[in-house]
N, CA, C and O atoms as a Tinker XYZ file with bonds, in Angstrom:
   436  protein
     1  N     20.928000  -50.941000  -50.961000    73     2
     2  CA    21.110000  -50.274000  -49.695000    64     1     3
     3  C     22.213000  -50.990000  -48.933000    63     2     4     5
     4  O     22.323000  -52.216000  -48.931000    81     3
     5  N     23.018000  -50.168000  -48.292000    73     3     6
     6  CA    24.160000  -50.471000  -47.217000    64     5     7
     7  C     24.107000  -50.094000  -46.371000    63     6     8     9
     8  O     23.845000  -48.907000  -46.178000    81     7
     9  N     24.423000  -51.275000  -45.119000    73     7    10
    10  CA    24.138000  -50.302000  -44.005000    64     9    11
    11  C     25.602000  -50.514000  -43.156000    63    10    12    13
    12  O     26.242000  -51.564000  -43.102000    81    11
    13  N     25.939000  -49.249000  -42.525000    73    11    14
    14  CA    27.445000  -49.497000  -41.907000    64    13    15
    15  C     27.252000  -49.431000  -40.780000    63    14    16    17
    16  O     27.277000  -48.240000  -40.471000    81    15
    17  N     26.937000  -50.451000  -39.380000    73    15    18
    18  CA    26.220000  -50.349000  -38.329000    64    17    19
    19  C     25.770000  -50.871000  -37.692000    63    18    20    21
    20  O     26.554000  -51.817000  -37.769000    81    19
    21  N     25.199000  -51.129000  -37.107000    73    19    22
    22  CA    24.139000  -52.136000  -36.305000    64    21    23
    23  C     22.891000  -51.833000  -36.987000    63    22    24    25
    24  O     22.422000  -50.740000  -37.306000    81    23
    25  N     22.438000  -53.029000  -37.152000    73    23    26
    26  CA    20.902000  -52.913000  -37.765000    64    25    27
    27  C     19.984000  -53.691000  -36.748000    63    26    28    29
    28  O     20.167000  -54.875000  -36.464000    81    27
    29  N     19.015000  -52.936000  -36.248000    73    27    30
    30  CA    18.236000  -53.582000  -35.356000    64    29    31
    31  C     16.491000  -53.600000  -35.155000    63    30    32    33
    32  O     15.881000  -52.771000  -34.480000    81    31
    33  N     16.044000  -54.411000  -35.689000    73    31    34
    34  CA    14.716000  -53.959000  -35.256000    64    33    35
    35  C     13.998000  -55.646000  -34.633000    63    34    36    37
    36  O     14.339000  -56.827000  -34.581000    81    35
    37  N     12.602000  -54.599000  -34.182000    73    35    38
    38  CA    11.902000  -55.668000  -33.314000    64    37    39
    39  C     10.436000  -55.591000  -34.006000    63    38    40    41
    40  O      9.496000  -54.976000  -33.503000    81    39
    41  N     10.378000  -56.267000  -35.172000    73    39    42
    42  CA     8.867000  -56.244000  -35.672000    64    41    43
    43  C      8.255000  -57.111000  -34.750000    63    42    44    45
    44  O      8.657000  -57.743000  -33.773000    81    43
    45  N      6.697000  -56.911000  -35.574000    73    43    46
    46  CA     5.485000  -57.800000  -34.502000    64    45    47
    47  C      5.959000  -59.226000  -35.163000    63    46    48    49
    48  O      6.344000  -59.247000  -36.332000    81    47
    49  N      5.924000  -60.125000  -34.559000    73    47    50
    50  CA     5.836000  -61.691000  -35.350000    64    49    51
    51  C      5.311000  -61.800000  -36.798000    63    50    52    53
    52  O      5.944000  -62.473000  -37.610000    81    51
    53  N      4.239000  -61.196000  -37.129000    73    51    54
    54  CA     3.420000  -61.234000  -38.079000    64    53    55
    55  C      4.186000  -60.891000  -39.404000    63    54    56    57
    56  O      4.035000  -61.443000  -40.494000    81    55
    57  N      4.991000  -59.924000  -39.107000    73    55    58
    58  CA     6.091000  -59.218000  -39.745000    64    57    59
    59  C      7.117000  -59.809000  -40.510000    63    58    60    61
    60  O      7.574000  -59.531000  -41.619000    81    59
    61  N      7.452000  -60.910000  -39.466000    73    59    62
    62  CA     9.086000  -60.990000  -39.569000    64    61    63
    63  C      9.154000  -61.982000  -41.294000    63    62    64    65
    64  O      8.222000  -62.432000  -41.960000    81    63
    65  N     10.195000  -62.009000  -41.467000    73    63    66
    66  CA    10.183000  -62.284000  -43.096000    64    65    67
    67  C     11.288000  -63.928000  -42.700000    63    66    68    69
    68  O     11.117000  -64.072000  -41.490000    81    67
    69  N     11.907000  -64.679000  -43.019000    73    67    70
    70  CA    12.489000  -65.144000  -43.105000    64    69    71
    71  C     13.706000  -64.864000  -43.949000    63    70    72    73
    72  O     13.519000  -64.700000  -45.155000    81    71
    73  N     14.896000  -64.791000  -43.480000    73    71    74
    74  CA    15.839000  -64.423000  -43.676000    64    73    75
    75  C     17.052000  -65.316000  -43.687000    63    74    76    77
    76  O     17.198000  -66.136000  -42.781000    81    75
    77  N     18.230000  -65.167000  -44.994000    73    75    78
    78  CA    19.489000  -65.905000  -44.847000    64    77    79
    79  C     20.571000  -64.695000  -44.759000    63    78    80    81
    80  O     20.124000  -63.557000  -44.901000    81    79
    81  N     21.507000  -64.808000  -44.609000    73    79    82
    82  CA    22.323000  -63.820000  -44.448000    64    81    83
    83  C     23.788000  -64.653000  -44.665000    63    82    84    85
    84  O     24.239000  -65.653000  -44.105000    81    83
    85  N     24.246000  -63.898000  -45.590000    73    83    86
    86  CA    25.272000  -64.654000  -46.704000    64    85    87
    87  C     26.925000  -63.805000  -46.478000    63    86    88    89
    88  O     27.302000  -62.880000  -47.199000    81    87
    89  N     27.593000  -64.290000  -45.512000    73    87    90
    90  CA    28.519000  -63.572000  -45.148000    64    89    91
    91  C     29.963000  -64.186000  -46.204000    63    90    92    93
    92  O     30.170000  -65.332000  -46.602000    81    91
    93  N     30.561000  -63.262000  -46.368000    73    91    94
    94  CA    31.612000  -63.154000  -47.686000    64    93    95
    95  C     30.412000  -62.728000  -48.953000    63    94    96    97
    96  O     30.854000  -62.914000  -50.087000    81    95
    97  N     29.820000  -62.507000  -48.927000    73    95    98
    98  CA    28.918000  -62.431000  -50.379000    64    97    99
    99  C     29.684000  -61.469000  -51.484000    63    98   100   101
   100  O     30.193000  -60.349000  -51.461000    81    99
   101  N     29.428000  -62.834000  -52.766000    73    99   102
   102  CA    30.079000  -62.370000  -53.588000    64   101   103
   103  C     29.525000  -62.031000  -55.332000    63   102   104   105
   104  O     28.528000  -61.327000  -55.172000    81   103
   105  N     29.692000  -62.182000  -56.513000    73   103   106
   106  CA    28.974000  -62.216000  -57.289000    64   105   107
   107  C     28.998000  -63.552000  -57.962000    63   106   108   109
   108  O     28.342000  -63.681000  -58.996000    81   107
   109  N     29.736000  -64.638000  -57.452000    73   107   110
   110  CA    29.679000  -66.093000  -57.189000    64   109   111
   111  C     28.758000  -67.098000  -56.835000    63   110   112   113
   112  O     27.529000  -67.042000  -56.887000    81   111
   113  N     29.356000  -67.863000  -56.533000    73   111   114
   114  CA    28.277000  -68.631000  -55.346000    64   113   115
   115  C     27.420000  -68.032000  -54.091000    63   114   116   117
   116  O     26.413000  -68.599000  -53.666000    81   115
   117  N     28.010000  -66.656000  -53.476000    73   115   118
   118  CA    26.756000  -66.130000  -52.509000    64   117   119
   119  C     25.667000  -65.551000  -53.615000    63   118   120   121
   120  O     24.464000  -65.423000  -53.385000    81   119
   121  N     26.117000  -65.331000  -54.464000    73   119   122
   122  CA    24.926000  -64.254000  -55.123000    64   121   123
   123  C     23.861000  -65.540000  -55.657000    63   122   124   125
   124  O     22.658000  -65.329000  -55.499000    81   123
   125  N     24.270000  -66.816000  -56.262000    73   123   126
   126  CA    23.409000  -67.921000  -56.578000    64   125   127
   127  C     22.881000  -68.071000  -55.504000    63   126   128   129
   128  O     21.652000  -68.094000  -55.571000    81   127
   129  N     23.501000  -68.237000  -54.063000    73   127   130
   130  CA    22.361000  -68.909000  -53.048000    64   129   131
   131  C     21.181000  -67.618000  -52.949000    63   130   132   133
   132  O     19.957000  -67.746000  -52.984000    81   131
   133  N     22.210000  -65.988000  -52.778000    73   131   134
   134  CA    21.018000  -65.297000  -52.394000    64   133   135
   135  C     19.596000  -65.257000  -53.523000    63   134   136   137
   136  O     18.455000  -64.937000  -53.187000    81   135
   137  N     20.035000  -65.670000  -54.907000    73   135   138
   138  CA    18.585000  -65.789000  -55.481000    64   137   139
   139  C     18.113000  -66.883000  -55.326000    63   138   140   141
   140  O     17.001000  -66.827000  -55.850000    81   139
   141  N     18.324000  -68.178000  -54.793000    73   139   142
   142  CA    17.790000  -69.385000  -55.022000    64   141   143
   143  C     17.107000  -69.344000  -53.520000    63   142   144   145
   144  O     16.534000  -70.406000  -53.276000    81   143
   145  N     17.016000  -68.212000  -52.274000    73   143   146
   146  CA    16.490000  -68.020000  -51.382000    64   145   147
   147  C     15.911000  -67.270000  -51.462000    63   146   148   149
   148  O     14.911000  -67.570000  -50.810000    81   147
   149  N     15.745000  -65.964000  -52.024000    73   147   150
   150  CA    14.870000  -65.106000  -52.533000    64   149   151
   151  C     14.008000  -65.219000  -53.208000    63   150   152   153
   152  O     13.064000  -64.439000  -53.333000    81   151
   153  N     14.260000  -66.579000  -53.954000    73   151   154
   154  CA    13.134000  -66.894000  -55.050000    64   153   155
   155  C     11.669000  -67.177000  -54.387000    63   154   156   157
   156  O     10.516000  -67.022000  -54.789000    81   155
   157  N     12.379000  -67.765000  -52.938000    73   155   158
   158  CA    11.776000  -68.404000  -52.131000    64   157   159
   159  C     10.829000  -67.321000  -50.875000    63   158   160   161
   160  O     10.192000  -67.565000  -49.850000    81   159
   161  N     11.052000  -66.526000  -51.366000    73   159   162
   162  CA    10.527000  -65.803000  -50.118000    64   161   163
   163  C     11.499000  -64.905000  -48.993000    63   162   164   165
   164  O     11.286000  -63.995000  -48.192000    81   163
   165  N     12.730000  -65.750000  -49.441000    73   163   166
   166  CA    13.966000  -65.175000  -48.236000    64   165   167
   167  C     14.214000  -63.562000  -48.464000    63   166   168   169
   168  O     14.395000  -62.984000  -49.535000    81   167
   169  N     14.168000  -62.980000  -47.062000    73   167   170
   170  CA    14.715000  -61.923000  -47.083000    64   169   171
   171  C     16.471000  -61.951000  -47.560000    63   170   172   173
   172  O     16.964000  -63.036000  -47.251000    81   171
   173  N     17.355000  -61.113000  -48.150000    73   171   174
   174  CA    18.414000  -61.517000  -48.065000    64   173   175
   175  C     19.509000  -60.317000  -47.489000    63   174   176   177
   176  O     19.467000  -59.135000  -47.833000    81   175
   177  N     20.359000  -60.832000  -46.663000    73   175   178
   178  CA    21.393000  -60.031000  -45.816000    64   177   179
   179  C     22.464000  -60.440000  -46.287000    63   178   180   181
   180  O     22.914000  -61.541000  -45.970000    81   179
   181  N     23.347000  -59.256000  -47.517000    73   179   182
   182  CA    24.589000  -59.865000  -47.445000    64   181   183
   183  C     25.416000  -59.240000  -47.096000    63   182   184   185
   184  O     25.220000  -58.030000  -47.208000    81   183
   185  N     26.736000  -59.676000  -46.508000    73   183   186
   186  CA    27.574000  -59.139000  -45.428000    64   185   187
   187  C     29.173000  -59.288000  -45.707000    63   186   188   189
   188  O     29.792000  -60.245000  -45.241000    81   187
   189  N     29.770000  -58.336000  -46.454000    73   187   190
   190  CA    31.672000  -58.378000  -47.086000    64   189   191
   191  C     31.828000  -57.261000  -46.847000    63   190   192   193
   192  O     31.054000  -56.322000  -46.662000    81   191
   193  N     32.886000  -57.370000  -46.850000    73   191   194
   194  CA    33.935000  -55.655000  -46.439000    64   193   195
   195  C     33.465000  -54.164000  -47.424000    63   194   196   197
   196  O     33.091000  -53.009000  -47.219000    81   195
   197  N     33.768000  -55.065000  -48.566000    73   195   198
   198  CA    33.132000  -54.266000  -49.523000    64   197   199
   199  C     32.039000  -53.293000  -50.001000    63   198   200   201
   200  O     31.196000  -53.673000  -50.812000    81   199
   201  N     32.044000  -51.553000  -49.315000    73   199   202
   202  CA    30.251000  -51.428000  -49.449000    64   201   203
   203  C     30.010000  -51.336000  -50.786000    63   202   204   205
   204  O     28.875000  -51.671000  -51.128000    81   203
   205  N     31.216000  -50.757000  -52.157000    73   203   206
   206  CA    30.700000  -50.701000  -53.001000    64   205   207
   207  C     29.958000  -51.837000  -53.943000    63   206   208   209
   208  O     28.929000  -51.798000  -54.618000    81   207
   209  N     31.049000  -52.983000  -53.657000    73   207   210
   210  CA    30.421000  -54.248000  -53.961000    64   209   211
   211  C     29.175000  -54.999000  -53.528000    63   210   212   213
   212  O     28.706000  -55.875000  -54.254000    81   211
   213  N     28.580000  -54.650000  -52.260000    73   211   214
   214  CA    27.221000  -55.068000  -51.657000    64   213   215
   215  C     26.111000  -54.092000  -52.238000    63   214   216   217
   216  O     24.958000  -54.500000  -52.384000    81   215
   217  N     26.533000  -52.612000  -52.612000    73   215   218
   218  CA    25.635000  -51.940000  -53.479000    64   217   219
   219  C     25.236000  -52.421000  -54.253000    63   218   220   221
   220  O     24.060000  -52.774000  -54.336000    81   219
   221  N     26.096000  -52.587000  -55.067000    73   219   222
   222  CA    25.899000  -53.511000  -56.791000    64   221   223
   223  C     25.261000  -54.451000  -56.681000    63   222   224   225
   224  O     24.473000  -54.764000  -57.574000    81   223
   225  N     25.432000  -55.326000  -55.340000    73   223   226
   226  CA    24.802000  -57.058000  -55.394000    64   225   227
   227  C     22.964000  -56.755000  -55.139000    63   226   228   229
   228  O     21.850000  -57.042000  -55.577000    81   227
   229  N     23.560000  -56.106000  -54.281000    73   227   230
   230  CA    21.778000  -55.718000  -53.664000    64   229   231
   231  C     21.037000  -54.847000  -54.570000    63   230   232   233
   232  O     19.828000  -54.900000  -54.346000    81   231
   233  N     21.322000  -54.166000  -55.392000    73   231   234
   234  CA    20.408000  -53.481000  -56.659000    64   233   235
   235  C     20.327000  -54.584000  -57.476000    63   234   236   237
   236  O     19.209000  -54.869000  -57.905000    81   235
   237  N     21.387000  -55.354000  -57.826000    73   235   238
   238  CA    20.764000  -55.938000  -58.821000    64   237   239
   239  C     19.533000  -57.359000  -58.208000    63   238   240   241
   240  O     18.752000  -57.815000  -59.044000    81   239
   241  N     19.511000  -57.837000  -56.957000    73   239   242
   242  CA    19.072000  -58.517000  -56.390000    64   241   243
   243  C     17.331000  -57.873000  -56.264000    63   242   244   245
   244  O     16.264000  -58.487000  -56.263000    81   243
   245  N     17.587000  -56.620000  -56.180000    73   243   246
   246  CA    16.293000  -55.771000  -55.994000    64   245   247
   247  C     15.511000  -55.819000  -57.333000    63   246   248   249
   248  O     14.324000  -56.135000  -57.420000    81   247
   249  N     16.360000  -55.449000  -58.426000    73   247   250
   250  CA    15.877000  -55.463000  -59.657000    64   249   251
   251  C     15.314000  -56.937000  -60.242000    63   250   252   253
   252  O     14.518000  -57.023000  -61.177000    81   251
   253  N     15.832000  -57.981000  -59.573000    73   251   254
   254  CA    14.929000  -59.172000  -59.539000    64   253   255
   255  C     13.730000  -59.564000  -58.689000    63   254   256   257
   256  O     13.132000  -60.632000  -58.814000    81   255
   257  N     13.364000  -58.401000  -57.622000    73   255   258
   258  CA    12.527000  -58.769000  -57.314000    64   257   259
   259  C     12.400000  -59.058000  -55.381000    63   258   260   261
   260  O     11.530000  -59.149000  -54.515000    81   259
   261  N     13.804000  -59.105000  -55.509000    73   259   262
   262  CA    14.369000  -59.713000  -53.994000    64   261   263
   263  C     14.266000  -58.847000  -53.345000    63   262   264   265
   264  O     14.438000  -57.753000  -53.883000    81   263
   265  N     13.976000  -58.878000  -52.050000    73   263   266
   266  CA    14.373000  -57.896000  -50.726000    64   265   267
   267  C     15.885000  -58.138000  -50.145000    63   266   268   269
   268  O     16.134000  -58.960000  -49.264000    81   267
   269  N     16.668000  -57.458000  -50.652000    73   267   270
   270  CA    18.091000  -57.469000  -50.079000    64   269   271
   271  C     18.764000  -56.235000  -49.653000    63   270   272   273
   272  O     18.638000  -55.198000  -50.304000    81   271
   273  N     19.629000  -56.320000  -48.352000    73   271   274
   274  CA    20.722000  -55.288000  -47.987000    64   273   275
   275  C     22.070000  -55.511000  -47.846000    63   274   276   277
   276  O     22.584000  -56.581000  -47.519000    81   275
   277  N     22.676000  -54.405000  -48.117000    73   275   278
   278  CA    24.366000  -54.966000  -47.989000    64   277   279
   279  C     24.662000  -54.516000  -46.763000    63   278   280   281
   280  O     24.210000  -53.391000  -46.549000    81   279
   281  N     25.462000  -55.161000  -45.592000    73   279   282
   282  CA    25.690000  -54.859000  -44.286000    64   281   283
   283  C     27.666000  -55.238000  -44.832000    63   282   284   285
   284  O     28.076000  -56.054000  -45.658000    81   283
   285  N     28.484000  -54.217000  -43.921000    73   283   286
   286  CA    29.668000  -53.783000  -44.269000    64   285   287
   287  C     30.594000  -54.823000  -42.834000    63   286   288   289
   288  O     30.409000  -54.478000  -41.667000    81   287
   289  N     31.337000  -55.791000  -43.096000    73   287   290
   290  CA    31.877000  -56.735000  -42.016000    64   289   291
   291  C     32.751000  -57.349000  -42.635000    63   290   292   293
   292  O     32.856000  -57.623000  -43.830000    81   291
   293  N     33.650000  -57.648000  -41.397000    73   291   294
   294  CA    35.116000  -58.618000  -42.277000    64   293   295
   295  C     34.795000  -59.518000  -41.455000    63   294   296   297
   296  O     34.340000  -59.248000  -40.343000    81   295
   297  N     34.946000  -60.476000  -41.798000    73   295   298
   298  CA    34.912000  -62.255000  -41.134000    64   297   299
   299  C     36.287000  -62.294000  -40.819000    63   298   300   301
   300  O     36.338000  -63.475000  -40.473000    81   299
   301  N     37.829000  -61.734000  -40.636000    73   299   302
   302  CA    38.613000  -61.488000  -39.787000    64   301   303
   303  C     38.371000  -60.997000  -38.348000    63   302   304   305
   304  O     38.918000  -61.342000  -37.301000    81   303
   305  N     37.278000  -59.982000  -38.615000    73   303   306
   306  CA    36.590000  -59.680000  -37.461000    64   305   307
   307  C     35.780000  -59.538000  -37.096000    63   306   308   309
   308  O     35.218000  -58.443000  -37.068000    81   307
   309  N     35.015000  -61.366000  -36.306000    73   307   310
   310  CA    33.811000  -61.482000  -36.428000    64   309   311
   311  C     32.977000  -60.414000  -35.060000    63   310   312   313
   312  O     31.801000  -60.436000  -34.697000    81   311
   313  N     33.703000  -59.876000  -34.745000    73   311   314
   314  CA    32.747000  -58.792000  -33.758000    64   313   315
   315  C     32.173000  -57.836000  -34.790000    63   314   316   317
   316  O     31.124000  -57.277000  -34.470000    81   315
   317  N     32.613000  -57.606000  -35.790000    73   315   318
   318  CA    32.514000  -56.803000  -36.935000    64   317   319
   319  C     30.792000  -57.539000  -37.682000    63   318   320   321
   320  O     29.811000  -56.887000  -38.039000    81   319
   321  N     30.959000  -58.864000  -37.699000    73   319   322
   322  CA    30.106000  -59.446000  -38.387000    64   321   323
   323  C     28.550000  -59.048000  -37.276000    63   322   324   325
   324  O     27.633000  -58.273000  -37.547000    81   323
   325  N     28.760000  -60.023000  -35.850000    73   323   326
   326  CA    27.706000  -59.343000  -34.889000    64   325   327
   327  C     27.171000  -57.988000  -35.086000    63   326   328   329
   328  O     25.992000  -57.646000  -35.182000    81   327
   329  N     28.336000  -57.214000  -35.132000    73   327   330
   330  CA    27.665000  -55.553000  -34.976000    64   329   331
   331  C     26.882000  -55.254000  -36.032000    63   330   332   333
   332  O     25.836000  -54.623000  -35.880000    81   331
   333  N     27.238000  -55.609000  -37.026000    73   331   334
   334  CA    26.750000  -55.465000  -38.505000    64   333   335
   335  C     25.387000  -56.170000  -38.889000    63   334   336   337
   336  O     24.474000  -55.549000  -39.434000    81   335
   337  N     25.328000  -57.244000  -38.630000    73   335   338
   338  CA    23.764000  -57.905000  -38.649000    64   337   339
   339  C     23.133000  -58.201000  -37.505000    63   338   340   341
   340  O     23.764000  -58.735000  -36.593000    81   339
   341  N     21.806000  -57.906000  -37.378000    73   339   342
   342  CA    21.245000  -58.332000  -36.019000    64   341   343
   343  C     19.906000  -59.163000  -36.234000    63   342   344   345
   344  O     18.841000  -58.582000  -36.444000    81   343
   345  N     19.981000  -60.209000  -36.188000    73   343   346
   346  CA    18.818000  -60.632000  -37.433000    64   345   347
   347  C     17.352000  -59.968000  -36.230000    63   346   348   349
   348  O     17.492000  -59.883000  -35.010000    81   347
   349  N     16.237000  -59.636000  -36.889000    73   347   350
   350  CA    15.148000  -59.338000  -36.026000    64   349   351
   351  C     14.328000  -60.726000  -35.642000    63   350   352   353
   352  O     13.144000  -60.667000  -35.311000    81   351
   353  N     14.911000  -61.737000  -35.699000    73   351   354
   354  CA    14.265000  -62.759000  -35.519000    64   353   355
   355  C     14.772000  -64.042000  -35.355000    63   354   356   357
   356  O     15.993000  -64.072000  -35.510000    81   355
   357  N     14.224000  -65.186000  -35.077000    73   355   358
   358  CA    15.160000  -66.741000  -35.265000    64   357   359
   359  C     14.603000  -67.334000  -36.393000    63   358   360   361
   360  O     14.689000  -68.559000  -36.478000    81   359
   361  N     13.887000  -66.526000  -37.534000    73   359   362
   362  CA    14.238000  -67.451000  -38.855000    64   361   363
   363  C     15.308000  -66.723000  -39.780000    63   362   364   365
   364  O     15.177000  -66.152000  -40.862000    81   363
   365  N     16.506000  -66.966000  -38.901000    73   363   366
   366  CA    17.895000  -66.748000  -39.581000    64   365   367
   367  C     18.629000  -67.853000  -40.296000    63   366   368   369
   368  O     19.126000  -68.680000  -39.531000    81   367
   369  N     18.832000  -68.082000  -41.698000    73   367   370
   370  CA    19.629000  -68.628000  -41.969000    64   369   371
   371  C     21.175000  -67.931000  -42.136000    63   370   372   373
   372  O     21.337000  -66.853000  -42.707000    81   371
   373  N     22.282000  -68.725000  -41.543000    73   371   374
   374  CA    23.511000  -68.081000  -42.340000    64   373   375
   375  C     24.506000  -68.429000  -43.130000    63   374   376   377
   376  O     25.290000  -69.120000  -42.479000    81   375
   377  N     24.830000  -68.296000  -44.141000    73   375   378
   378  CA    25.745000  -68.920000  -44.476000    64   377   379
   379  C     27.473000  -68.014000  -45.010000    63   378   380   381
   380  O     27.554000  -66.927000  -45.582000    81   379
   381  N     28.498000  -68.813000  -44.626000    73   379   382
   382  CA    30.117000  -68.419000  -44.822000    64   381   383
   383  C     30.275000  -69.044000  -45.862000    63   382   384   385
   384  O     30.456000  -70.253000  -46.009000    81   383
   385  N     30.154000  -67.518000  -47.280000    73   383   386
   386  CA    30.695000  -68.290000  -48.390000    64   385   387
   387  C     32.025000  -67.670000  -48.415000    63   386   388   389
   388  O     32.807000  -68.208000  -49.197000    81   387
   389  N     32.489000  -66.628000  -47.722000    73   387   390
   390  CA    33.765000  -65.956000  -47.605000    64   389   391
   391  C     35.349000  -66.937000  -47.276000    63   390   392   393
   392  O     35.429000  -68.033000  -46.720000    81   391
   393  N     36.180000  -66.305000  -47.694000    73   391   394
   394  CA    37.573000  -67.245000  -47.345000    64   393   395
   395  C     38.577000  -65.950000  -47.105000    63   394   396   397
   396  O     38.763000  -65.093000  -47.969000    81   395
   397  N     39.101000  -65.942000  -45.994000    73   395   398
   398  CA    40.175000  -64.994000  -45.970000    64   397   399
   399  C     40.972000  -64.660000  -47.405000    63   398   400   401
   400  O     41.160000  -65.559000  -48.225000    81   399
   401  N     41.448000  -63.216000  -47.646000    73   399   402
   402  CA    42.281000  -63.467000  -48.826000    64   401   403
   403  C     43.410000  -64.323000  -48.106000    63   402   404   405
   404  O     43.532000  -64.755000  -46.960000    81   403
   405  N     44.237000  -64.394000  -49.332000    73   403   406
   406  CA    45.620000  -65.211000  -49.024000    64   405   407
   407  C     46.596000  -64.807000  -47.806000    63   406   408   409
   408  O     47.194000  -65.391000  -46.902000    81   407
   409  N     46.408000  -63.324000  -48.336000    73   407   410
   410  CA    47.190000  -62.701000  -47.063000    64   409   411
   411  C     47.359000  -62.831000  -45.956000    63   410   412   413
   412  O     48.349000  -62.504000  -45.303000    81   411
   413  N     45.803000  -63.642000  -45.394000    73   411   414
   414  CA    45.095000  -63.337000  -44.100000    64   413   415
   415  C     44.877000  -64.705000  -43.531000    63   414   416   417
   416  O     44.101000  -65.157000  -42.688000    81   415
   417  N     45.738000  -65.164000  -44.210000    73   415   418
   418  CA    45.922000  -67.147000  -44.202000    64   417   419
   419  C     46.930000  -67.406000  -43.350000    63   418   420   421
   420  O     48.069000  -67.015000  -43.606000    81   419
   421  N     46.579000  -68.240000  -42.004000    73   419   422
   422  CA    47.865000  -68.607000  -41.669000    64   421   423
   423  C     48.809000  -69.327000  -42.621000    63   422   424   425
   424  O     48.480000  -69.421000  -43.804000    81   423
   425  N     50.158000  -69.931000  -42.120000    73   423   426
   426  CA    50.456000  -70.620000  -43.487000    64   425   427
   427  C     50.342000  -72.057000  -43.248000    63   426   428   429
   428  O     50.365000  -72.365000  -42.057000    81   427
   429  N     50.224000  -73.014000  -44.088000    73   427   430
   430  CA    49.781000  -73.943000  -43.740000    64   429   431
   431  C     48.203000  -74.736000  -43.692000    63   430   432   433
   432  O     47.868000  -75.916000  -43.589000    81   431
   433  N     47.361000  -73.293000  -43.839000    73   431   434
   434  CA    45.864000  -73.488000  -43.923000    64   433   435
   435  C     45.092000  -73.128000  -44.700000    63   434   436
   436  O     43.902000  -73.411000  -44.565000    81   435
């Protein structure tokens, strides 16, 4: 599942799941953390430009077992990232496994 949007909800406490949310997620190193947190119980939120690519991550994440969604955001534009995830709670983990492409590099950095 992808969601292009604001995602927002307000479960009861009882509810809430613990959650990481893996911005740049890739089929790399975000996709290792999102199972090595899922294994765990973690809800998982992952968050790249890409919706077709967050489809793919999150079915196959599902097919292991995981609760995961793909949310659609560029970390160029992190208002993009806010709008896009809203965690329903403060057991948010997040993590930036993303890196601008090259393009999007100042030079020098």
């Amino acid at each position: 599942m992808v969601l292009d949007g604001a995602f927002d909800l307000d479960p009861p406490k009882e509810f809430i799941v613990p959650t990481i949310a893996i911005v740049g997620a890739g089929p790399g190193l975000g996709m290792e953390i999102a199972r090595a947190f899922g294994r765990r119980g973690f809800a998982v939120a992952l968050l790249a430009r890409d919706a077709a690519k967050l489809e793919t991550l999150a079915e196959e994440l599902g097919a292991e077992g995981i609760v995961a969604a793909g949310f659609t955001a560029d970390i160029l534009k992190p208002d993009t990232v806010t709008q896009a995830f809203i965690p329903p709670g403060p057991s948010v983990i997040e993590i930036w496994t993303g890196q601008p492409a090259r393009e999007h590099r100042r030079r020098g950095a």
